[in-house]
C-alpha positions as a Markdown table, in Angstrom:
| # | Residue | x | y | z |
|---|---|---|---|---|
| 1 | Unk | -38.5 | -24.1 | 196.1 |
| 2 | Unk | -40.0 | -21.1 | 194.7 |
| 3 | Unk | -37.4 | -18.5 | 192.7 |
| 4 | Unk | -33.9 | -18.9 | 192.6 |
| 5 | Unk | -31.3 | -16.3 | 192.2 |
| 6 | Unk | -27.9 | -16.8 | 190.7 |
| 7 | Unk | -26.8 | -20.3 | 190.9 |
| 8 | Unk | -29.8 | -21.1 | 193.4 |
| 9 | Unk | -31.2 | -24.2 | 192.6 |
| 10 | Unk | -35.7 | -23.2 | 191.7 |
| 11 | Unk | -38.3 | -25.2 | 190.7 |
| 12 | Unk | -40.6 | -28.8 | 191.9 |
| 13 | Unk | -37.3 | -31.0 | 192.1 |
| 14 | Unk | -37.0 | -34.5 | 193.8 |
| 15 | Unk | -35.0 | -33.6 | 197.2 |
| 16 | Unk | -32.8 | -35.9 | 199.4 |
| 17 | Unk | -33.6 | -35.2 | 203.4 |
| 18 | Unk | -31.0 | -35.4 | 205.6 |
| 19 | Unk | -32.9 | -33.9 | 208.7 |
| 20 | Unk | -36.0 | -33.0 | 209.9 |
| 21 | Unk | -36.6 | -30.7 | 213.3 |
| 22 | Unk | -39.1 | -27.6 | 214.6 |
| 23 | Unk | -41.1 | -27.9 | 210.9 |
| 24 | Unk | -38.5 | -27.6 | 208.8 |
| 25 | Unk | -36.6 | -30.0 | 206.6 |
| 26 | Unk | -33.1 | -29.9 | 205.8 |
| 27 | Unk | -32.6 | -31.4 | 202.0 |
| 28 | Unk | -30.0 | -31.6 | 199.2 |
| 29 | Unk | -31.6 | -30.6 | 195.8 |
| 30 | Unk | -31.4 | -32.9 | 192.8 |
| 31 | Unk | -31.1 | -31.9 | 188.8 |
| 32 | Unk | -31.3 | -34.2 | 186.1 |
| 33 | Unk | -28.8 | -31.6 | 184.2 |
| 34 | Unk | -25.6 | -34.3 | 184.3 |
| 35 | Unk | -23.1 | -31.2 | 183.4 |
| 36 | Unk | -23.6 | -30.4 | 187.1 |
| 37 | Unk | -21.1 | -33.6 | 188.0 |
| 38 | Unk | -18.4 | -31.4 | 186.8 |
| 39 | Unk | -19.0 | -29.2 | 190.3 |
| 40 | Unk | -17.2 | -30.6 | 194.0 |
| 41 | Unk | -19.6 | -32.4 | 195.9 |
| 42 | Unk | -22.3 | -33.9 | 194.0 |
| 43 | Unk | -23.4 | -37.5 | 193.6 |
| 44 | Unk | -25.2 | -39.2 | 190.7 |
| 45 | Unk | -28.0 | -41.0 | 191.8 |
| 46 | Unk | -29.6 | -44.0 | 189.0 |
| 47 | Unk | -32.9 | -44.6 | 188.8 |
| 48 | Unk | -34.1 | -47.3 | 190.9 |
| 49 | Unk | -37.6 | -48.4 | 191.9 |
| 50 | Unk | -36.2 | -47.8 | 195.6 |
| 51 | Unk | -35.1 | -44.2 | 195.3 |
| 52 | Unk | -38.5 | -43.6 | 192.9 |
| 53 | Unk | -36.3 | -41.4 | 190.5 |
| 54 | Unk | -37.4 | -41.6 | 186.7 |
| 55 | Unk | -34.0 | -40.6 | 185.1 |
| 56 | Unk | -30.5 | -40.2 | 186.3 |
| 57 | Unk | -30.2 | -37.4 | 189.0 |
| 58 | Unk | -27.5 | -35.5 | 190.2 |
| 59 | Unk | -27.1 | -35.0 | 194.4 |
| 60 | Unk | -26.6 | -30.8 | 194.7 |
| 61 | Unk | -24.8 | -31.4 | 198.0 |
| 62 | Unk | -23.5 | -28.0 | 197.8 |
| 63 | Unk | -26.9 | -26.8 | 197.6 |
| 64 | Unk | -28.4 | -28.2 | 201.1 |
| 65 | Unk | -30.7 | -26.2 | 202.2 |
| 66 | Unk | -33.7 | -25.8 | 204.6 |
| 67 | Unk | -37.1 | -25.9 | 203.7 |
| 68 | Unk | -40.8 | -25.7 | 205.7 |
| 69 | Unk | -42.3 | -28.8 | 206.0 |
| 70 | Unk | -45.2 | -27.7 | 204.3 |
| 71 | Unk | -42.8 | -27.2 | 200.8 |
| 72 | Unk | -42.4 | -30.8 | 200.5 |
| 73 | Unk | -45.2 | -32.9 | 198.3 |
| 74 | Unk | -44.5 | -36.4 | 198.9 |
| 75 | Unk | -42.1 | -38.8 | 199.5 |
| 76 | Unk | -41.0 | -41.0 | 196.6 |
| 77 | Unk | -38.5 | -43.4 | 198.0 |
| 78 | Unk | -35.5 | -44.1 | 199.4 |
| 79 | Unk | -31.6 | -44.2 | 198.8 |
| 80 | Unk | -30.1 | -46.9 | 199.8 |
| 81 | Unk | -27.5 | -47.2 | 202.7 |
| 82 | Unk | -24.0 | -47.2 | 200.6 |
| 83 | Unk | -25.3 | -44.2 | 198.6 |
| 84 | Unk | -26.5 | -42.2 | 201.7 |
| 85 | Unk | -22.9 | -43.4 | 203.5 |
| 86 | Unk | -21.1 | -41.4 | 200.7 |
| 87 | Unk | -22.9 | -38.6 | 200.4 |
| 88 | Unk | -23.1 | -37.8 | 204.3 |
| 89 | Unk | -19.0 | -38.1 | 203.9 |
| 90 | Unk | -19.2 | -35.8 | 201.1 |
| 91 | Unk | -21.5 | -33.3 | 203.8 |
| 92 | Unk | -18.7 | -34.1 | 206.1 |
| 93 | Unk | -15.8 | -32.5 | 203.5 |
| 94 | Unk | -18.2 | -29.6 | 202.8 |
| 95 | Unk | -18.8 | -28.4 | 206.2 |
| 96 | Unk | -15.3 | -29.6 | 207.1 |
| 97 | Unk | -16.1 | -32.2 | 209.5 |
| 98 | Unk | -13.5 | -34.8 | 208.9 |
């Protein structure tokens, strides 16, 4: 993401994608600042080998935003099933869904 005003998330940061359609991506930003988990809707994510993260991370899920393809550098893994389950019901409460 290049710069951010306000509260905008800025900066190379490790993205979750939810979608993917028409060359863009739709992610939700992470941040390794843990005083973010004091916001609604966000998620800490551990470090695992699967997800690729070096360091805890915190899911911005109040952040998702849309990105061109070309922004993103590389895929570094993958969140597992019960993680992505609650945080797509945490996109749900955002957008008021459920």
């Amino acid at each position: 993401m290049l710069s951010g005003r306000g509260h905008e998330q800025a900066g190379t940061r490790p993205g979750m994608v939810v979608a993917s359609a028409n060359g863009l991506t739709t992610a939700i930003p992470l941040t390794t600042n843990a005083n973010r988990l004091s916001f609604p809707h966000t998620f800490l994510l551990e470090p695992t080998k699967e997800n690729g993260l070096s360091e805890p991370s915190v899911a911005l899920v109040f952040q998702i935003t849309a990105c061109d393809d070309s922004r993103f550098k590389k895929m570094i893994g993958f969140i597992p099933a019960e993680k992505r389950s609650a945080i797509d019901g945490m996109l749900k409460s955002y957008f008021k869904l459920s």
